[in-house]
C-alpha positions, 0 to 999 in steps of 0.5 A: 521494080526491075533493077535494070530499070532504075535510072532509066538505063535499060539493062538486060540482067546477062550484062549484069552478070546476075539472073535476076528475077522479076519478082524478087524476095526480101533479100535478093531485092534488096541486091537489087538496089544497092547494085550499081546505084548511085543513091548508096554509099560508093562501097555499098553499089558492088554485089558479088556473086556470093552475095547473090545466091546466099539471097536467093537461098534465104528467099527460097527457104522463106518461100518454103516456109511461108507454103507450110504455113499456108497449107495449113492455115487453109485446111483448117479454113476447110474443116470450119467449125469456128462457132465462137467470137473468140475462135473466128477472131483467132483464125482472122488473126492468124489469117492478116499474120500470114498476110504481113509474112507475104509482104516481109517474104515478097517473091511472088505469092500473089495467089495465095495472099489472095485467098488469104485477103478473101478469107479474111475479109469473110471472117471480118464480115462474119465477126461484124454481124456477130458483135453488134457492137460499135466500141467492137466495131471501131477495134476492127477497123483500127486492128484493120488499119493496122494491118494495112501498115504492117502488109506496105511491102517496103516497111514490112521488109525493113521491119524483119527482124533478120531484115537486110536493109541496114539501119543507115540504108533505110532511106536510100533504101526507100528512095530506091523504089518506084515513085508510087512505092515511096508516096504510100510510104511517106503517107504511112509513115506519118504514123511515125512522126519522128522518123517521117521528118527526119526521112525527108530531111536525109533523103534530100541530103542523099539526093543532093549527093547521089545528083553529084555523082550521075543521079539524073536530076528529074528523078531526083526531083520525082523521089524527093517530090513523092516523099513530100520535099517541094524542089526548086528548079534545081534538084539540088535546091530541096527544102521540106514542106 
């Protein structure tokens, strides 16, 4: 989602002061929420000019990175030669890593992860009919929803290890994307039991918050009612279902 269009204020990215690109990485997306936005603390909502090309340089280091990678993984697509179970499941392997990368680097990679989803679902189907067995079957599947999990781009960004979301800004974080953003998430996150109750019950407090300093009342009650909180007639009256 743009950042110019978070709270339904239209703003050009000159009259921020920042070029801002529609398909942001990691780093420079995670700019992109805190500027200006209520849903962080007060101190949190400036981005200096330092900031932003220090993001825009870790995004295109990624970027370069994960294009090394990629050659190189689809040259050996191209020589083939994977004749055993255990070489096709090592290069499937290699393949949904390289997916996750995408989804921690972001940016704008949607043609390779193309190629790569396409590969990958060559070689899931290939192991499939090699391996007719069910318990091997079911390990697919579970290894499948797995990486279904770790791709969601928001949960794979947060998860980096030199990820720029900090622990404290996770939720308000989250709260930050588009609506459908933040439902898959909180469906997902019912993996996590733990941190999906207490999300719900910190994102209720930074809305409540966040609505006392000009966040829009129905956006608040749409982010909340995406994350699973049922909403009274006012935003700020929130309890979780």
């Amino acid at each position: 989602m743009s950042p110019w269009k978070l709270w339904g204020k239209k703003k050009t990215p000159t009259a921020s002061g920042f070029p801002w690109s529609p398909h942001p990485g990691c780093f420079e997306r995670h700019l992109q929420r805190r500027y200006g936005n209520h849903l962080f603390p007060s101190e949190r909502r400036k981005v200096t000019m330092r900031e932003f090309w220090e993001a825009r340089a870790k995004d295109a280091q990624d970027t370069h990175d994960f294009h090394i990678r990629f050659e190189g993984l689809w040259a050996k697509g191209l020589l083939g030669g994977r004749t055993t179970v255990s070489e096709m499941d090592h290069y499937l392997r290699e393949v949904e890593a390289l997916l996750v990368r995408a989804a921690e680097i972001g940016g704008k990679l949607d043609g390779e992860v193309a190629i790569l989803e396409t590969a990958a679902k060559a070689t899931r189907d290939v192991l499939s009919s090699a391996v007719k067995d069910t318990e091997a079957d079911e390990l697919l599947k579970r290894v499948r929803a797995l990486t279904t999990v770790e791709r969601q781009r928001f949960l794979a960004q947060r998860g980096r290890a030199d990820t720029p979301i900090r622990k404290e800004e996770e939720v308000c974080s989250l709260l930050s994307e588009d609506v459908e953003t933040i439902r898959e998430v909180a469906h997902l996150s019912q993996h996590f039991p733990q941190w999906h109750a207490s999300m719900r019950a910190e994102a209720v407090e930074i809305i409540d918050r966040a609505l006392r300093e000009g966040l829009h009342a129905p956006e608040g009650r749409k982010k909340l009612l995406a994350l699973g909180v049922n909403t009274g007639a006012k935003a700020g009256r929130c309890k979780n279902s």
